[in-house]
C-alpha positions as CSV (number, residue, x, y, z in Angstrom):
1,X,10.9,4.0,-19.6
2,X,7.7,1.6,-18.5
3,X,6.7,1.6,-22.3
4,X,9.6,-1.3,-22.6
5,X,7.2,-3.6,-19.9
6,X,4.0,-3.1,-22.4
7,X,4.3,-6.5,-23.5
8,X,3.9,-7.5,-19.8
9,X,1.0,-9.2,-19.1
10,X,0.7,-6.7,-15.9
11,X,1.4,-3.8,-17.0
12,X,-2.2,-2.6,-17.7
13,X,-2.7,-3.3,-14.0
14,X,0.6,-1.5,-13.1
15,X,-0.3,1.6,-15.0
16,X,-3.4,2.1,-13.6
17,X,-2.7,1.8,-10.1
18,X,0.4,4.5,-10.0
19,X,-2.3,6.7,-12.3
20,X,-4.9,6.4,-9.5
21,X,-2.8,6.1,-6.7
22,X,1.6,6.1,-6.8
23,X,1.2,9.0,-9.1
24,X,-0.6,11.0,-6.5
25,X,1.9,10.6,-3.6
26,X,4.2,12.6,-5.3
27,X,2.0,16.1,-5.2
28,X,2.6,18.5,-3.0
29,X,-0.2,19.9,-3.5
30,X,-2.4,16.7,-2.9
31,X,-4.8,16.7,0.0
32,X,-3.3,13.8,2.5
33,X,-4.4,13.6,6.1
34,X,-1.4,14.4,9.2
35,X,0.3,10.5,10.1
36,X,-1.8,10.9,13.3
37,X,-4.7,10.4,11.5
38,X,-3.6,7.1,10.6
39,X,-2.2,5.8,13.9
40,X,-5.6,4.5,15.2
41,X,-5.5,2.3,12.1
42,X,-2.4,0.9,12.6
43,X,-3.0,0.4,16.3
44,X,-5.7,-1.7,15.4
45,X,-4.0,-3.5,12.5
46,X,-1.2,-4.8,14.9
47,X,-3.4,-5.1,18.4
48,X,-3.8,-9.1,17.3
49,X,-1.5,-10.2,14.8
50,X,-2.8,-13.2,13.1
51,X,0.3,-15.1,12.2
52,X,3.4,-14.4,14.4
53,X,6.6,-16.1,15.1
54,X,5.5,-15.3,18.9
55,X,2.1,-16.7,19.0
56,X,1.9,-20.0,20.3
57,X,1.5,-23.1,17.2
58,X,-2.0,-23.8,16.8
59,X,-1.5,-26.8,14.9
C-alpha cells in the first residue's frame, strides 16, 4: 500500500524511519525497557515547560 506514496518527495525518509524504528514497535519479541524506566525522562521533560498557556507572557 505505501508503494502508491513513492513519488512522494518524503517517502525515502518515511521508509526508513518505520524500517529502523515504527517497524520495531510492533515485535513482541523486541527488547523494550518497563514504562518506569522512562518516567524519570518525562518527569524531567515537563518539570519546566518552555512555552505554556500558564506561564506568565514574557514579551
Amino acid at each position: 500500500m505505501r508503494d502508491r506514496y513513492r513519488d512522494h518527495p518524503h517517502w525515502q525518509a518515511c521508509a526508513d524511519f518505520c524500517g529502523g524504528y515504527d517497524q520495531n514497535s510492533f515485535d513482541p519479541r523486541y527488547d523494550t525497557p518497563p514504562l518506569e524506566f522512562f518516567e524519570p525522562m518525562v518527569r524531567r521533560v515537563f518539570s519546566s515547560p518552555k512555552h505554556s498557556i500558564y506561564l506568565p507572557d514574557e514579551g
